[in-house]
DRENTINU-217994 format. One record per residue (C-alpha): residue number from 1; y, x, z. Coordinates in steps of 0.1 Angstrom, whole numbers, always signed. Example, Ala and Ser with C-alpha at 12.3 -4.5 7.8 and 13.67 -1.06 7.14 Angstrom:
BEGIN
 num    c2    c1    c3
   1   -45  +123   +78
   2   -11  +137   +71
***
This chain:
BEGIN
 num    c2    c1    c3
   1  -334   +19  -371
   2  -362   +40  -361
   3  -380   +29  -393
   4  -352   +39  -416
   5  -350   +75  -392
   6  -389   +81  -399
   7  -383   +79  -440
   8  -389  +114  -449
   9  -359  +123  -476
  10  -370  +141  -509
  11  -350  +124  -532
  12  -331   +94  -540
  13  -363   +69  -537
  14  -365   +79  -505
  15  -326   +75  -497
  16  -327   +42  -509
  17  -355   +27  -489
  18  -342   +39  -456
  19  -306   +25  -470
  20  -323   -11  -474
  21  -338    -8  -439
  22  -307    -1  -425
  23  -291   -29  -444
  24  -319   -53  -427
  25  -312   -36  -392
  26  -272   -45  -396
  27  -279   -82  -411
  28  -298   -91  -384
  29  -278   -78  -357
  30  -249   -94  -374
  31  -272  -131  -374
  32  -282  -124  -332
  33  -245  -118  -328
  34  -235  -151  -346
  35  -217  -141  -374
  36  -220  -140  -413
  37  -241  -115  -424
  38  -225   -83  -439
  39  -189   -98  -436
  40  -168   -69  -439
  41  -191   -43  -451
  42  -192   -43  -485
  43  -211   -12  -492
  44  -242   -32  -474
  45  -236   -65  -495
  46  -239   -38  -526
  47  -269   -25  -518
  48  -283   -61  -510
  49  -268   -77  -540
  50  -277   -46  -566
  51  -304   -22  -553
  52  -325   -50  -534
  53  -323   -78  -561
  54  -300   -99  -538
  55  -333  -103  -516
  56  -322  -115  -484
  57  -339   -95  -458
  58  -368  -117  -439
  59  -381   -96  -408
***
């Protein structure tokens, strides 16, 4: 979160990396908590699935 905090903003480019690092930060916290990844947000499986190519994040 700190990563995606430290994105300066001057325009969309910007917005959107910090929004994939977020989307990382919640997968993973949904994996350490046990459950499917972005179940129940579907704004993050968006982003995933059409601004990140579908790449699932690997950090």
């Amino acid at each position: 979160m700190a990563r995606a905090a430290a994105v300066r903003f001057s325009g969309d480019e910007e917005w959107m990396e910090a929004a994939g690092i977020m989307v990382e930060v919640i997968w993973h916290a949904d994996v350490a908590a046990g459950l499917t990844p972005l179940e129940g947000r579907p704004n993050c499986r968006n982003h995933l699935r059409y601004d990140m190519n579908g790449e699932v994040p690997e950090r």
